[in-house]
Structures are given as C-alpha cells and as structure tokens.
C-alpha positions, 0 to 999 in steps of 0.5 A, spaced: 311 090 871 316 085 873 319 085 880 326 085 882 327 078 885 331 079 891 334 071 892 341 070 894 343 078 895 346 081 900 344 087 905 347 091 911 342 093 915 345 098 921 341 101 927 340 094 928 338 094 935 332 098 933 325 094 933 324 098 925 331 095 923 329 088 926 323 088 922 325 091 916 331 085 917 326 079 917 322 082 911 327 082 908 330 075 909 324 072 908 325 073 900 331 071 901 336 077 903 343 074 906 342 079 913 348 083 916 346 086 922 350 092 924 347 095 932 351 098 938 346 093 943 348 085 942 342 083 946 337 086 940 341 085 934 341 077 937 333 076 938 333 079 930 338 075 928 335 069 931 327 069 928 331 070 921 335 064 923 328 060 925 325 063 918 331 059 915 334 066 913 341 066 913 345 072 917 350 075 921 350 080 927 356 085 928 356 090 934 359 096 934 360 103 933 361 105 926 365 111 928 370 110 923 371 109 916 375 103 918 370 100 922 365 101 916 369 098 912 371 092 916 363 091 916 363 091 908 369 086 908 365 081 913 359 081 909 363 080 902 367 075 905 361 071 909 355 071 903 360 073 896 358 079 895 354 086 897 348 088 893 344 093 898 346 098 903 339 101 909 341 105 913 336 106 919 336 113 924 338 110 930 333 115 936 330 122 936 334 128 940 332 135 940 331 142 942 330 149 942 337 152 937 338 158 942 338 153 949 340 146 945 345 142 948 352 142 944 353 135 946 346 131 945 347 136 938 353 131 937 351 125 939 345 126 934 349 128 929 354 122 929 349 117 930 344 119 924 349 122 919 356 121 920 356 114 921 350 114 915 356 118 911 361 113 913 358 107 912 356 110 904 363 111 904 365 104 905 360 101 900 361 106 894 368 103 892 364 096 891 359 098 888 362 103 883 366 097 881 359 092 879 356 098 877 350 096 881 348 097 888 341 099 892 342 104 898 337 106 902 336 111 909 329 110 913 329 117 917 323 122 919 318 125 916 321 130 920 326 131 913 320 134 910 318 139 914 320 144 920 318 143 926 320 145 934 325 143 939 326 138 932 334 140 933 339 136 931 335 131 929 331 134 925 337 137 921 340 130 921 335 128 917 334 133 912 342 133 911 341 125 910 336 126 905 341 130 902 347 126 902 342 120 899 340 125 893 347 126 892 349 120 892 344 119 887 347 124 883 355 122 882 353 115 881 347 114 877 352 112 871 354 106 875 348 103 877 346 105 883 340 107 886 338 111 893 330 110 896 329 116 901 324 112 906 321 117 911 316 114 915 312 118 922 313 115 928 312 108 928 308 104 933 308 097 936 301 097 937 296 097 932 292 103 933 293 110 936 291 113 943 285 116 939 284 108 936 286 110 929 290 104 925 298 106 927 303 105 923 308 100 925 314 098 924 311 092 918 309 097 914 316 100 914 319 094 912 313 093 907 315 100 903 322 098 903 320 092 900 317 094 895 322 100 893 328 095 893 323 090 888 323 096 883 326 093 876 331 094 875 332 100 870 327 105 874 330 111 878 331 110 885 325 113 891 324 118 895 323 122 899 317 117 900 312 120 906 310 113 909 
C-alpha cells in the first residue's frame, strides 16, 4: 500500500517545550514537514528548532500561551502566512497532575484542564475553519494510556485525557465529509533512557515520533487512528 508522501506539508506542533514534542518535530521535519513549534518555554522550543534547521528543515518557534482563541488563531495565521498553508495539526499533553477526587486540589485540577484540553479545544477550534475549507487536514493528539484506563490519584489528568480522546472522535465525526482525519496516539510513560529500572527496553520519546509518522503516512483514503496503545 503506498505511503502518504509528507514533503512540502505544513504542521502545528503544540506542547513544543516537551522532550516527546522535540522528537515528534524533527521526525517529521526529516520528511520534509514545515515545523511550527508552539510551547510556553522559549529556551526548549529553540533547541528543537535549532536540530531541525541543522537537519535542513525549515521551521518556525512561537512562544505563547494558547489560552485564547485569538492566540490560537494567530498561530494558525503565521504558519499559513510563512510556509502557504496548513495540513496537519498535533496536539501534544503538555504534563501529568493528579490526585485523589475527594482532597484533589481545585487549582491544579484547573491548570490541568486548560493545559491538556482547553487549549487542545482552542487550537482545533482554530484549524477546522481552514480545513473545512480544503476538505483536507490530519489532527492528532499524543496523551496517555491513561485515556484508556481508570487509575488512582490519575485525577485531572486522567479525566483530560479521556475528554481529549472524546473530542478527537468527535471531531472525526462532524468532519469526515471534508476530509479530515483524527489519530489518537496514547503512549505510556516515555523515557530518555533506553531501558527501564528492571533493564527492560523503554519506550522513549522516538518511538512515539515513529508511531506518529506512520499514522500520518496512512494513504489518504483510510479512516483516521486510534485510540492506539503505544
């Protein structure tokens, strides 16, 4: 079956500042991807930005806080603006908080909430337009296995993640007509090193970028993925 050739398309990449977001990035870039990066750390976002310029990938870094839809949409704007277009969108769950529900605390639950589903919200909000209008476009959210499961202390975050896996399948949903397709990534906990405390091989932040690779070079005509268990 013939991959889905990825030269010359355009991504948004949020949670920039995270290590599985730098990976995912310079995977992509490697095939060709224009790279936005999108993060609240400037000094993590410019390290990913630099190895995809010296991999000779072309890409651009936006800090800030995609708290609005004005901001979302002003990141949708500068990537259409700068590379002509806009053709996939990845949302990456920028950290893990938790807690029991009966002591959980309100303003960590907030943060969580925003951080992992508001902003994923926002940001969809901001691409769809343009989608819908070139009846194409690839969406994707890398959260947790913790969407796929009920675990203790998992709290906000694991209630984020299972809302998140609910928007992409309803967005799957209202926009297959246009063309659009949503992938689920949801990956257990990533490491740097490439084996465990019990010296078993880890999975790490390359392989994620590996899975979403292969899910965005699907052809063009299958459905979207997920949820996937990586």
């Amino acid at each position: 079956m013939n991959r889905q050739n990825l030269q010359n398309k355009t991504a948004i990449i949020t949670g920039a500042s995270a290590e599985l977001a730098g990976a995912v990035a310079l995977t992509l870039a490697k095939e060709g991807v224009n790279i936005c990066l999108c993060g609240k750390r400037i000094d993590m976002i410019e390290m990913t930005a630099k190895q995809i310029s010296e991999a000779g990938g072309k890409v651009i870094s936006l800090a800030l806080e995609l708290d609005t839809l004005e901001n979302t949409e002003r990141v949708v704007s500068q990537a259409v603006s700068i590379f002509g277009g806009l053709d996939i969108l990845i949302l990456v769950s920028p950290f893990w908080s938790g807690g029991m529900i009966h002591s959980h605390n309100v303003r960590t639950w907030d943060l969580v909430m925003n951080a992992n589903l508001r902003e994923a919200f926002l940001m969809t909000r901001a691409v769809l337009p343009v989608f819908r209008r070139q009846k194409k476009g690839e969406i994707m959210s890398i959260g947790s296995d913790s969407s796929m499961g009920i675990y203790q202390q998992d709290g906000a975050y694991g209630v984020a993640m299972h809302a998140l896996s609910a928007l992409m399948e309803l967005v799957r949903v209202e926009n297959v007509e246009f063309g659009i397709r949503t992938h689920i990534l949801s990956p257990g906990v990533a490491l740097t090193n490439e084996f465990d405390s019990e010296g078993k091989p880890a999975l790490n932040p390359s392989h994620v970028a590996d899975w979403a690779l292969w899910a965005l070079t699907r052809p063009a005509h299958l459905r979207g993925n997920g949820p996937i268990l990586i």
